[in-house]
Structure formats: structure tokens, C-alpha cells
N, C-alpha and C positions, 0 to 999 in steps of 0.2 A: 501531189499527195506526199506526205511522210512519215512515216512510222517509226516507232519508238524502241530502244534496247533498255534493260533496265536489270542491272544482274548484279543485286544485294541481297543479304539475309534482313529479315528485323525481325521484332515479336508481332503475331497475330493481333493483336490489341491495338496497336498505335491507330489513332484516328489518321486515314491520310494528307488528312487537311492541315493537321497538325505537325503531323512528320519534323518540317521544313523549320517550325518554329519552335518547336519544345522539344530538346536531346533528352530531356529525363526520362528515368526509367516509370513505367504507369506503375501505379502502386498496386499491388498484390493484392486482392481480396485471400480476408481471415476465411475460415476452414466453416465458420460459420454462415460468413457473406457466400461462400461459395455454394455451397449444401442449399440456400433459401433460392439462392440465380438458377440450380441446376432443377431439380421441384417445381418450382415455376415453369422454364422451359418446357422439361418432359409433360407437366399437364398440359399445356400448349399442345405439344405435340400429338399429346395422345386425345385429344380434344377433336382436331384438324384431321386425324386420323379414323374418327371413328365418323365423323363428316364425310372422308373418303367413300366408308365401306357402306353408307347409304346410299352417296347420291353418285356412285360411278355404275356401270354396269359390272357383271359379276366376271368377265372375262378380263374388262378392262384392269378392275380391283387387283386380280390374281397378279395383273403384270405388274403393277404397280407394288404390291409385295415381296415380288423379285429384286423391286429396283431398292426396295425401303430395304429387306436384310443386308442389301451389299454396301448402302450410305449408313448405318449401323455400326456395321465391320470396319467402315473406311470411319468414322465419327471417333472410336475407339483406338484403332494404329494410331491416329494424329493425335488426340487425348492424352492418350496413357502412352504415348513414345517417351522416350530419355529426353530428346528435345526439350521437351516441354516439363515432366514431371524431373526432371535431374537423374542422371546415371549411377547417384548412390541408392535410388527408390530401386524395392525388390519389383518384380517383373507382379508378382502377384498382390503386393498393396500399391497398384500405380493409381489405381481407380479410387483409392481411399485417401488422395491427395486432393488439396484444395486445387493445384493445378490444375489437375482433372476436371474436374468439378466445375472451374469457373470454364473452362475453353470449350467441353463439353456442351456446357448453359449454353455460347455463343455459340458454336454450329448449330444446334437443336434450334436455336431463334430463327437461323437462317433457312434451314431446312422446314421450318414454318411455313415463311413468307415462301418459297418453292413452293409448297403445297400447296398455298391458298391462291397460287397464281395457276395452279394446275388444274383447280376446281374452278376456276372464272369461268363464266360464260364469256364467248368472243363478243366484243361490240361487232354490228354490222358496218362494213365497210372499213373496217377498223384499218390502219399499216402496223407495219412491226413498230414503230417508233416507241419508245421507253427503255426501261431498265431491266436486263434479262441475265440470273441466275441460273449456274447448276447446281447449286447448294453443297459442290465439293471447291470452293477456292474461285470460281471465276464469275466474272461479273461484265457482262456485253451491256455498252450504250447504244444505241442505235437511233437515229434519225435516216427515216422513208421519205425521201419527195419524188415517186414518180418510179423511173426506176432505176432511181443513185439508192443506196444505204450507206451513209456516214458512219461511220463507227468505231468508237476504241473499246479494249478487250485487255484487265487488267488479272491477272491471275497469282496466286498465294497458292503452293502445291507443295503437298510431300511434308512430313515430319521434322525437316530442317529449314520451309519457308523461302523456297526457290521459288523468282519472280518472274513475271513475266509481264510484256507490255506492247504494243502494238494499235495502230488504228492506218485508215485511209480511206479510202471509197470503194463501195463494190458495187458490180452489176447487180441488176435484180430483174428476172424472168420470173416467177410465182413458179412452183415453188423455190426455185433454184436461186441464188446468188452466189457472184468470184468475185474473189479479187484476188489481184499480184501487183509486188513490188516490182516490177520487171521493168529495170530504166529508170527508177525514179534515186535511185544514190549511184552516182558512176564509183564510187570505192566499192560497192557490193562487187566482187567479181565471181562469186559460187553462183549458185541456180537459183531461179526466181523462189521465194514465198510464194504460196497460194492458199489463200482460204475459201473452202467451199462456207454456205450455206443453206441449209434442205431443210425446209418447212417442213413439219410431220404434223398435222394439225395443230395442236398448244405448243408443243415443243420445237426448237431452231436450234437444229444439230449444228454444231461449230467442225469443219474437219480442214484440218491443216498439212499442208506437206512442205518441205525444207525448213520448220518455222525456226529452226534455234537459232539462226542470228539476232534474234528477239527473245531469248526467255532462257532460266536457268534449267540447269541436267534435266527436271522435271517439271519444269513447270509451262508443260503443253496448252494449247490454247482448246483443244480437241475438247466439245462436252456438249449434252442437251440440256439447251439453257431455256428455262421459261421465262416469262414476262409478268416481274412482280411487284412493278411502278411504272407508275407516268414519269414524263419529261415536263419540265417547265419550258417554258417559250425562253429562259432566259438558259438554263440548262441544254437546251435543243441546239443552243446557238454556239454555247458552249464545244457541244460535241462534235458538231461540225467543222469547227476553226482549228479544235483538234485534229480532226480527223484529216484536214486541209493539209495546218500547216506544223502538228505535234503539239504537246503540251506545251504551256507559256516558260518552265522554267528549264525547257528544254538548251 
């Protein structure tokens, strides 16, 4: 197994597919383009939202409202930071920025697809295997055969876009999966990584300890990631060979 460091800033936006081959900067949406992205999204959301408050129980609903004011609050610090909206914007027109406005639109999308993976019913017999968001920055791949989980765990954290990168193999016990890096780089000489994983029925709590030899100041692997895509069989294989032997451009 081996896993990955990865400690650069970029902007939110860049596809990462693209990264590698196109240095340009992505071009700015008008104040216009951004107002139509951000409207769209919030109907989305509030759409997926009120799907919530019918079809969860009213206990569950409540918790879920907890969790929705505090991805709000955190949607808004990222948003309207200096980061992002420039440090000559006043603290109280950040929000009345196209910046805003378009990166706004983009969590709100992602924080969606969260949703709408939180209302899924489970297939029967189903594994963890797909595409698993916390809709704050981190993104787990997972491929289940048995009781290996493959996995890399790519994460965008914090207001200044501290990264973070890692995969390998863990045990898996239902609920419970680990893993550690223990042994597998002899220049590591601190104390092992270790990633827990704890099923909570829809949700797959991510909890890390020693992780910063992998990821920047902030950007923890630590989060309740849900399941809001499949894997392709060509993707699956993907995850794996990563998770084996690191990314290809490693």
C-alpha cells in the first residue's frame, strides 16, 4: 500500500482532471452569470430540503437541521472570506460579490448531491463501494470486496484551500474499519497514521489520528461522508491501483 502527501494552495474551481494540463486561470463568472448559478442552486437546495422535512422522521429532521445551520455558517466563512472575495471587499458587502455568489452556487450543488444521498434508501446487501461526500471539502472513493476497503480520500479545507491526500487499504469488520500506514515508507520515522471508519447507518464517519504527514494546516481527513455516486467498473479499478500503488502521476 501507499499513500499520498499533497501540500499546495489552488482555486476551488479547477477541474482536477485538468489541473495537470491547463495552468490558466478559469475565467470569472459576470455578477450576472453568478446571481443566475447562485438562484438556481438555493432552489435546488431548498427543493431537496423540503423533501427532507417530509419524508425523514421528525426526530431525525431536527438533527439534520443542526447539521444544515452549521454547513450554512461554514458555506458563508468559505464564500465570503478575503480568500476568495479579495481583502479590499468590506467584510459587510462580501456577499454582494460575484465571488461569492458563484462558489456559494458550487457548495450549495454539492451540498445537494449530500442530501439527496442522505435520503436514498440503502440497496439490500448493498457494500460501501462508490463515491462518498461530506459536503464540507472531502471526497472518499471506496471499493468493498469482502473485508479489504480500497480507498482514497481527497480533501479542499479552510478559506485558503489547504489539501489534503491519502489512500490505501483498510480492514473492514461491519461497522468498523482501520487502517495504518505502519511499515509501509521506512523514511516515515513519527508514529503511524491511522484511519478509523464507523458506519452510522447512511453516514461513514472518516476519524484520523497522526494524519498531517498527508494534508495541509487544515485540511483533516476527519468528516461524515455519505454515498452520492456509484463507481464504474472502470473507476473501481481505478481506486484500487490507487489505493495499491498511489496516484499514476505520483
Amino acid at each position: 500500500m501507499k499513500a499520498c502527501l499533497l501540500l499546495v494552495l489552488l482555486s476551488w474551481f479547477v477541474v482536477p482532471s485538468l489541473r495537470a494540463e491547463d495552468s490558466t486561470e478559469p475565467k470569472q463568472p459576470t455578477k450576472a452569470e453568478a446571481k443566475v448559478a447562485f438562484e438556481k442552486a438555493d432552489k435546488a437546495l431548498n427543493e431537496i430540503w423540503a423533501k427532507a422535512k417530509t419524508d425523514l422522521p421528525a426526530s431525525q429532521f431536527e438533527a439534520l437541521k443542526i447539521d444544515q445551520r452549521g454547513w450554512i455558517e461554514w458555506r458563508d466563512y468559505i464564500a465570503a472570506s478575503f480568500a476568495n472575495v479579495g481583502s479590499e471587499v468590506p467584510e459587510d458587502k462580501a456577499k454582494d460579490t460575484s465571488e461569492y455568489l458563484a462558489l456559494a452556487a458550487d457548495l450549495m450543488e454539492t451540498r445537494v448531491q449530500w442530501l439527496k444521498g442522505y435520503l436514498k434508501d440503502p440497496v439490500e446487501g448493498d457494500t460501501r463501494t462508490g463515491v462518498w461526500k461530506d459536503s464540507q471539502g472531502g471526497e472518499l472513493n471506496l471499493v468493498q470486496e469482502g473485508k479489504k476497503l480500497f480507498f482514497t480520500i481527497d480533501v479542499v479545507r479552510g478559506p485558503t484551500y489547504h489539501l489534503g491526500s491519502i489512500g490505501g487499504e483498510a480492514f473492514w469488520n461491519s461497522p468498523l474499519g482501520w487502517f495504518s500506514d505502519q511499515g509501509n515508507d521506512p523514511e516515515k520515522k513519527d508514529e503511524p497514521t491511522n484511519l478509523a471508519f464507523i458506519q452510522r447507518d447512511k453516514e461513514l464517519e472518516v476519524v484520523g489520528a497522526n494524519t498531517s504527514p498527508y494534508h495541509g494546516a487544515r485540511a483533516y481527513f476527519d468528516g461524515k461522508y455519505i454515498r452520492v455516486a456509484a463507481l464504474s467498473k472502470e473507476q473501481a479499478a481505478k481506486v484500487k491501483k490507487e489505493a495499491v500503488e498511489g496516484p499514476a502521476d505520483q
